[in-house]
N, CA, C and O of each residue as an XYZ file, in Angstrom:
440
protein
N       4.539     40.362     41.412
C       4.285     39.725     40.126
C       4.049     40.777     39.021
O       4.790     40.913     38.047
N       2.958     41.495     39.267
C       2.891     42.759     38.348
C       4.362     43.768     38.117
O       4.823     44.195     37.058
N       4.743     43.905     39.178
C       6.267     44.803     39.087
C       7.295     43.563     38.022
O       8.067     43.860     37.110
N       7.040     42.534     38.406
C       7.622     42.072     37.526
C       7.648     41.800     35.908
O       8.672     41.976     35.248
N       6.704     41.460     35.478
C       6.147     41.712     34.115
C       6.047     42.977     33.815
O       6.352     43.244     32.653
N       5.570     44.246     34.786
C       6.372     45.423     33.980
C       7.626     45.554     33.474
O       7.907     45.752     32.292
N       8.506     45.420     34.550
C       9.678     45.482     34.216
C      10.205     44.237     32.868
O      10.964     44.709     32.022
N       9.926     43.182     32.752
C       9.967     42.509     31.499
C       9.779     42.858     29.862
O      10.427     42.543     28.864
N       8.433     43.756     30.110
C       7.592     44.378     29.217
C       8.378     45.426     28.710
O       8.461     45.711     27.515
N       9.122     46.161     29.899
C       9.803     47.063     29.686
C      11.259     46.748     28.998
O      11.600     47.643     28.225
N      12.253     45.589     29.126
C      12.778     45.168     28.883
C      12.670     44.474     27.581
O      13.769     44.039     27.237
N      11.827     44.250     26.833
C      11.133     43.509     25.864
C      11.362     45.016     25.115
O      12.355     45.070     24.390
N      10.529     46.253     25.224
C      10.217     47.192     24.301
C      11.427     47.446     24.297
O      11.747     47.437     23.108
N      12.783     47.792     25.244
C      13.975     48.399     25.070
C      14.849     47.359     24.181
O      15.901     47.911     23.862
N      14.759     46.019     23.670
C      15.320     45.209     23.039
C      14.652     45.429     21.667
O      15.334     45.337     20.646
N      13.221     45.743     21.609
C      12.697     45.931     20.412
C      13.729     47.237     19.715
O      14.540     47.326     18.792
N      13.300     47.904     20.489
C      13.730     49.416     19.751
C      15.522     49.219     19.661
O      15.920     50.093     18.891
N      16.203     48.738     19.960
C      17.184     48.692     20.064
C      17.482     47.743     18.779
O      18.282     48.181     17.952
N      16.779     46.230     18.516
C      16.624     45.467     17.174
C      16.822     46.664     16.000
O      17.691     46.921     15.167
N      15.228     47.390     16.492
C      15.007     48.264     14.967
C      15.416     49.515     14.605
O      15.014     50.366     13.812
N      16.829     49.358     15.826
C      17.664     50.418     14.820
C      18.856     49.809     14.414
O      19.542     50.287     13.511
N      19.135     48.843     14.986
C      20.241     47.911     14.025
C      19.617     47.583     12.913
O      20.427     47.363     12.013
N      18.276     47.431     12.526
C      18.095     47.162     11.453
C      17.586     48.281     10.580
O      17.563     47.820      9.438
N      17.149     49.587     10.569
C      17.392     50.690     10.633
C      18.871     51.412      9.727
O      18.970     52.022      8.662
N      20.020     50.905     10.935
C      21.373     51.166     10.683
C      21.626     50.633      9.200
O      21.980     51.219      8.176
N      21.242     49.003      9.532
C      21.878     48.242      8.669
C      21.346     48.159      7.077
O      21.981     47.754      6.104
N      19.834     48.726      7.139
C      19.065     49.537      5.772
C      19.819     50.520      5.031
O      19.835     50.751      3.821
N      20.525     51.126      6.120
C      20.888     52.565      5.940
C      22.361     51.927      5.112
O      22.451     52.065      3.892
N      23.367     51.297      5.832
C      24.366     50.850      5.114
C      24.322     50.007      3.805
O      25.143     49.999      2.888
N      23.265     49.359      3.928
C      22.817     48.586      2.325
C      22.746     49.627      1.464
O      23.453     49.457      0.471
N      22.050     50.805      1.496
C      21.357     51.545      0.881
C      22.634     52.173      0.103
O      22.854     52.268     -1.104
N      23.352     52.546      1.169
C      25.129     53.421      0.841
C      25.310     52.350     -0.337
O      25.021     52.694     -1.484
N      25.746     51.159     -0.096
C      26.113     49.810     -0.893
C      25.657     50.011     -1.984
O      26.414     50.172     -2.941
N      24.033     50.062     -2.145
C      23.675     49.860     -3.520
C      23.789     50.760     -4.321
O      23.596     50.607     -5.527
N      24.296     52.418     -3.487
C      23.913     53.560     -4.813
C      25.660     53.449     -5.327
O      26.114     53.731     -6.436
N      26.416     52.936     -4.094
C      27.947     52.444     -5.032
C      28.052     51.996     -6.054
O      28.812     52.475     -6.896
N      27.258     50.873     -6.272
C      27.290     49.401     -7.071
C      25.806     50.102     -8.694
O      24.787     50.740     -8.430
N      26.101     49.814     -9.666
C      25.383     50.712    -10.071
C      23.857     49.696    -10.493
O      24.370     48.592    -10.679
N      23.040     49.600    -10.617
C      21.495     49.163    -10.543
C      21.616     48.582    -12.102
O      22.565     48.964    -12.786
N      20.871     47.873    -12.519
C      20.562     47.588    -13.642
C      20.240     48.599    -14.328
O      20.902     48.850    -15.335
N      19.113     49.453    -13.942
C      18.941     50.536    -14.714
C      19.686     51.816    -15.404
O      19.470     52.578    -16.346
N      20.745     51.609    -14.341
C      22.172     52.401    -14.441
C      22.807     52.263    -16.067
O      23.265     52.974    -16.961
N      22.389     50.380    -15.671
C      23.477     49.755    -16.648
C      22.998     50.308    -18.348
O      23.610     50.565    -19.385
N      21.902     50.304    -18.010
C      21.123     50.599    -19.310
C      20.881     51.998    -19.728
O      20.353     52.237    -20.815
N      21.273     53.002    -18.849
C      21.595     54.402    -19.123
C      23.169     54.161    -19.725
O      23.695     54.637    -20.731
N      23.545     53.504    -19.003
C      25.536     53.534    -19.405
C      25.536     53.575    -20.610
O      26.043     54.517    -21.219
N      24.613     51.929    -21.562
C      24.666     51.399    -22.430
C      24.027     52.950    -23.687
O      24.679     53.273    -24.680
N      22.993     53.486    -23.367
C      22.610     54.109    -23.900
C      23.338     55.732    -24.121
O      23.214     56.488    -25.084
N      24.160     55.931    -22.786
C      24.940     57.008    -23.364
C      26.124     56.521    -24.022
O      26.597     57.456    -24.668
N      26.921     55.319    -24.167
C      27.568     54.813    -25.016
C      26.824     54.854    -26.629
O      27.335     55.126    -27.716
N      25.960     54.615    -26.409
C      25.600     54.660    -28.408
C      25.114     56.293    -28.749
O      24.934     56.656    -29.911
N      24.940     57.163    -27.641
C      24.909     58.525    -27.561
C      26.775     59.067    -27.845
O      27.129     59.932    -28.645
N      27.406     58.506    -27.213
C      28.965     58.816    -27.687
C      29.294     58.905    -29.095
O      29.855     59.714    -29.833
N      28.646     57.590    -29.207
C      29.122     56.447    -30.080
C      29.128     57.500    -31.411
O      30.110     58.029    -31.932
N      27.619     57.631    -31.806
C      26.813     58.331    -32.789
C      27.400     59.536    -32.473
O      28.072     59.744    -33.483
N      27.607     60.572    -31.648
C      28.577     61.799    -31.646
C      29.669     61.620    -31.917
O      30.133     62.584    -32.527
N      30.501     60.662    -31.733
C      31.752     60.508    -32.367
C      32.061     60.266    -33.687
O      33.125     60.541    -34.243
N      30.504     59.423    -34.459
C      30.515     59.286    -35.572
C      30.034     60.585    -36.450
O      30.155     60.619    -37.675
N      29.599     61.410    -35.845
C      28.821     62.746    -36.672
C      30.018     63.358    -36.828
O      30.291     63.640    -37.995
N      31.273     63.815    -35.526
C      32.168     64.177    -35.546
C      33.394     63.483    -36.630
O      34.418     64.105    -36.910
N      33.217     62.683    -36.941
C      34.574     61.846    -37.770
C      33.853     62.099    -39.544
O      34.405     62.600    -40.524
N      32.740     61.643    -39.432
C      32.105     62.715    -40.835
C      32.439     63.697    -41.166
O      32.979     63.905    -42.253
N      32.179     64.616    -40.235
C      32.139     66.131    -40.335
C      33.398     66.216    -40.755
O      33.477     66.236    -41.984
N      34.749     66.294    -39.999
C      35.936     66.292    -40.143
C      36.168     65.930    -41.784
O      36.719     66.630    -42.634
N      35.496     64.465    -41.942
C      35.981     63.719    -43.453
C      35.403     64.765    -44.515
O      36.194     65.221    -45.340
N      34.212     65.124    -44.535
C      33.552     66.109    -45.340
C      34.858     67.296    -45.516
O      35.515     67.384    -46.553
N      35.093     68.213    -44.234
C      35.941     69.348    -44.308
C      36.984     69.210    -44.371
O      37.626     70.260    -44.409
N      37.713     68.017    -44.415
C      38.942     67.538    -45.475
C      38.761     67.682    -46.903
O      39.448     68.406    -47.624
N      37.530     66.751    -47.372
C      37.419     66.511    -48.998
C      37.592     67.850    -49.354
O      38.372     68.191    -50.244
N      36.480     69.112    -48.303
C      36.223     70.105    -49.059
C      37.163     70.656    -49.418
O      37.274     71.169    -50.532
N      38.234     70.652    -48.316
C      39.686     71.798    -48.347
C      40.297     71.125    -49.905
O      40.586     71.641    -50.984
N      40.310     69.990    -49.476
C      41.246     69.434    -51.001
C      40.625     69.607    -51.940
O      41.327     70.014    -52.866
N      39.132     69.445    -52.292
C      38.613     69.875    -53.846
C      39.158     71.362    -53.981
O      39.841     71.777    -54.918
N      38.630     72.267    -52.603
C      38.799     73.926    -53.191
C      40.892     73.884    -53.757
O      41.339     74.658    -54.604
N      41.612     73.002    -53.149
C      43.137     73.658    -52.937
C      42.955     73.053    -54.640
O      43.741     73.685    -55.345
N      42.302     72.221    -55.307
C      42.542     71.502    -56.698
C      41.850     72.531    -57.537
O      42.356     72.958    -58.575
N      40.798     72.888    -57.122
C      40.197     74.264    -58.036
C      41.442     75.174    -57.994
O      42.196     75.320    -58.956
N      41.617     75.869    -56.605
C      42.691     76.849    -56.968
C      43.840     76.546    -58.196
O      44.115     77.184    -59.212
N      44.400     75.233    -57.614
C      45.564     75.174    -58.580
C      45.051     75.544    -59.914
O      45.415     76.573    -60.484
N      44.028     74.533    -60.514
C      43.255     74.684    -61.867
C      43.585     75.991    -61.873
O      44.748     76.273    -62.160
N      42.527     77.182    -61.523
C      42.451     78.020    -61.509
C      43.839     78.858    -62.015
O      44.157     79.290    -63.123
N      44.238     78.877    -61.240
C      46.383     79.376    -61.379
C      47.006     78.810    -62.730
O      47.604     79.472    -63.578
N      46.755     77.523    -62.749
C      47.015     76.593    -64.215
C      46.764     77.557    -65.367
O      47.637     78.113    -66.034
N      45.321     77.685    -65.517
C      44.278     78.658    -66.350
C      44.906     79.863    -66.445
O      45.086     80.079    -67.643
N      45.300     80.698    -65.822
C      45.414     81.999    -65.684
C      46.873     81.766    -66.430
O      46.907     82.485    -67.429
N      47.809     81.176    -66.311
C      49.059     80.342    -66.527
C      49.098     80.639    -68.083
O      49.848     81.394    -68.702
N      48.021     79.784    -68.558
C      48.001     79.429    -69.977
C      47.458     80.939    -70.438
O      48.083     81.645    -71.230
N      46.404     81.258    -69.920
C      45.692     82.277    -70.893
C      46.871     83.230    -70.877
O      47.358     83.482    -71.979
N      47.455     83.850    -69.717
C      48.930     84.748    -69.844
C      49.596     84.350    -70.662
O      49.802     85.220    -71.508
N      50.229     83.133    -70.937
C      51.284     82.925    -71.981
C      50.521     83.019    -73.084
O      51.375     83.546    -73.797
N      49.482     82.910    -73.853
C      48.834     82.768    -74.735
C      48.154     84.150    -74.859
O      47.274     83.996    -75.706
N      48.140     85.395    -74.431
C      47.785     86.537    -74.640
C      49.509     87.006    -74.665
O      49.593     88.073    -75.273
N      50.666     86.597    -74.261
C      51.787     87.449    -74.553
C      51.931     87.042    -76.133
O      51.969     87.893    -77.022
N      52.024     85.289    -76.425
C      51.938     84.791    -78.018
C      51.143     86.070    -78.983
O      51.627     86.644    -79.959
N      49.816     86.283    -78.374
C      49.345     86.808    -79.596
C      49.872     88.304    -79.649
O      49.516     89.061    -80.552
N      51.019     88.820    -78.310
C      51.121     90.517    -78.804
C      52.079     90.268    -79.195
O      52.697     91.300    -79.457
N      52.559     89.495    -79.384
C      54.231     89.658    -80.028
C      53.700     88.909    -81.483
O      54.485     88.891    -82.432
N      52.728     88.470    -81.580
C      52.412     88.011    -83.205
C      52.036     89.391    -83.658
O      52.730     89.725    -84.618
N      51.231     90.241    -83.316
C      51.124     90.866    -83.247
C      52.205     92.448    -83.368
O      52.052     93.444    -84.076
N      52.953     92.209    -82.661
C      54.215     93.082    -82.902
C      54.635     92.678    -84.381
O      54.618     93.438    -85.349
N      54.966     91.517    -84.378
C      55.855     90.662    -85.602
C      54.622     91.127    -86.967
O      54.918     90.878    -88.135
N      53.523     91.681    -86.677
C      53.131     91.486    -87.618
C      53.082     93.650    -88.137
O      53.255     94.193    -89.228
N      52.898     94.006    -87.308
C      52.820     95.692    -87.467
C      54.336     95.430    -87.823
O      54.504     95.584    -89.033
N      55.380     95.118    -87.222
C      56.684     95.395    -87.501
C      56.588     94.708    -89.614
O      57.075     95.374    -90.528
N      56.099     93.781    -89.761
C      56.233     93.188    -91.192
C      55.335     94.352    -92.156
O      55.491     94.586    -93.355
N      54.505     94.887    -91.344
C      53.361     95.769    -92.646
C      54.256     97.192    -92.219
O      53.275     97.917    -92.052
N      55.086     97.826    -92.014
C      56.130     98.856    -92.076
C      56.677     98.635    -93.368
O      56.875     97.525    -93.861
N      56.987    100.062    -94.058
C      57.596     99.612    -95.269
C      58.880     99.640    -94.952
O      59.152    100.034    -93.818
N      59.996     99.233    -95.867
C      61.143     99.246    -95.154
C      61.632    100.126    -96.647
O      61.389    100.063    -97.852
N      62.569    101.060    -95.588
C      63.102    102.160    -96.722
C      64.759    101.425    -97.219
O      65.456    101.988    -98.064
């Protein structure tokens, strides 16, 4: 009788331990599962490096728009600039040849 209920007992603990590593195992495979599948909290990092993109993409599309305007104001100064230089040249040759025209008129003429 005693040999027998050992051996039961014994049979009992080897079914236990044998349960709690299938369930063990099967922790272990959930666990794989869930770090696949991403957590809520995941979701809300996702969400948050999306408006982290978001806002870098927008600093970046500024920036760009700014160093457009700038190139085009400076290329409109230059021209000005060239324009200016344009006029004041023709308008400093006007006054040496008024100038000529005018030493040539105060010559006496023989």
């Amino acid at each position: 009788k005693e040999e027998h209920r050992r051996h039961e007992r014994a049979e009992n603990e080897e079914q236990r331990r044998q349960e709690t590593a299938v369930k063990e195992v099967a922790v272990e495979e959930r666990g794989k599962k869930r770090k696949d599948r991403p957590s809520p909290a995941t979701g809300r990092q996702t969400r948050k490096m999306a408006e982290i993109d978001k806002k870098k993409d927008e600093k970046e599309r500024s920036r760009k728009e700014f160093w457009h305007r700038y190139e085009q104001v400076q290329a409109e100064r230059r021209r000005q600039e060239e324009e200016d230089s344009r006029k004041a040249a023709s308008q400093l040759q006007s006054l040496q040849n008024l100038q000529i025209l005018h030493t040539v008129a105060k010559e006496p003429t023989d």
